[in-house]
C-alpha positions as CSV (number, residue, x, y, z in Angstrom):
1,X,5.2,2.6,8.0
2,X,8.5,0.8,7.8
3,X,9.3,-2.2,6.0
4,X,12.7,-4.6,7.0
5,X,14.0,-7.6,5.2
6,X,14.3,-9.7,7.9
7,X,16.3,-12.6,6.4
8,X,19.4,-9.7,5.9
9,X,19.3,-8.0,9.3
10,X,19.3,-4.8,6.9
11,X,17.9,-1.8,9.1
12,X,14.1,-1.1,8.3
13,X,13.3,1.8,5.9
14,X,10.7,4.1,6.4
15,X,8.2,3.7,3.5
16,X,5.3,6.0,4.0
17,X,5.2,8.5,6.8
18,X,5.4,12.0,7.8
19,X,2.1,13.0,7.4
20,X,-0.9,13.8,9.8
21,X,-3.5,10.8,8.5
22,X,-3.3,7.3,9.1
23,X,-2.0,5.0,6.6
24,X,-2.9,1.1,6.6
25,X,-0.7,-1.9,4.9
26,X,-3.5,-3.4,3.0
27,X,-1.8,-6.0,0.7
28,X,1.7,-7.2,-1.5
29,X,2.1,-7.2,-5.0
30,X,2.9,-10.8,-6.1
31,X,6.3,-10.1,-6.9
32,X,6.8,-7.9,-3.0
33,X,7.7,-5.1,-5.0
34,X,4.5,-3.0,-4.4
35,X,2.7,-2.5,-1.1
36,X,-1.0,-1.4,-1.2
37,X,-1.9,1.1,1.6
38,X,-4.7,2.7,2.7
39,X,-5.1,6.4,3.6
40,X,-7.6,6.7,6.0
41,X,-8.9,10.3,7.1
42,X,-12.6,9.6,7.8
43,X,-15.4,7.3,7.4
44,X,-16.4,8.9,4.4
45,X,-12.6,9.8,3.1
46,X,-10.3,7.5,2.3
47,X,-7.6,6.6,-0.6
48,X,-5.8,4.0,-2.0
49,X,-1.9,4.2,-3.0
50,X,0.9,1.5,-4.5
51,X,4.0,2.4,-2.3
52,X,7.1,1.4,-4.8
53,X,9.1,-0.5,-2.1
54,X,12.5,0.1,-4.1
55,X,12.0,4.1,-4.7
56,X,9.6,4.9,-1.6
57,X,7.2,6.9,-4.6
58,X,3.4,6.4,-3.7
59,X,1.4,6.3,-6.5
60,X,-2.3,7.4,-6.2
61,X,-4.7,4.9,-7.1
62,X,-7.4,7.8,-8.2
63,X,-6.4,10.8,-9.1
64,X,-9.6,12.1,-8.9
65,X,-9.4,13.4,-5.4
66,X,-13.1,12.1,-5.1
67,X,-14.1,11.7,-1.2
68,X,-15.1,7.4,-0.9
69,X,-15.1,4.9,2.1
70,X,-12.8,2.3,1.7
71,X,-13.1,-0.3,3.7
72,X,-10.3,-2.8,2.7
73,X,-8.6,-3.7,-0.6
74,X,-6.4,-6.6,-2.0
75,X,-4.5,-7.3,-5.2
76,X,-6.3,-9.4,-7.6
77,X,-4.4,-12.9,-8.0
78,X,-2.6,-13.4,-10.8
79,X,-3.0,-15.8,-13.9
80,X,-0.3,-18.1,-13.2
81,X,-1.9,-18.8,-9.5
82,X,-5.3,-19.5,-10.6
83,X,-6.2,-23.1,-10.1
84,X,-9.3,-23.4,-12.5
């Protein structure tokens, strides 16, 4: 999964990659510092990381290791965009 800042013409970087199961972008962190992704190995096995956009460090979401299906995820919204 890359990731380009289009508005510099910047090359893209290569975020998460180089393994054999399929990752998902699921979501960005208000701020577009954080991407949410999705590791997806089966039906019944899949995980949830942050991918630090600055460092390239994914950050497991449950360390655990437990086996769940996930089926999507977002970030909650923040305070400051509430409406209410």
């Amino acid at each position: 999964m890359y990731v380009a800042d289009v508005t510099t013409g910047a090359a893209p970087q290569l975020l998460v990659g180089g393994r054999l199961d399929t990752w998902y972008p699921l979501d960005w962190s208000a701020d577009d510092s954080k991407l949410l992704v999705w590791r997806y190995v089966s039906i019944s096995e899949s995980y949830l990381y942050l991918a630090d956009v600055a460092t390239g460090t994914l950050t497991a979401l449950d360390a655990s290791g437990h086996k769940v299906g996930i089926r999507t995820a977002k970030f909650a919204p923040t305070a400051a965009a509430c409406t209410c």
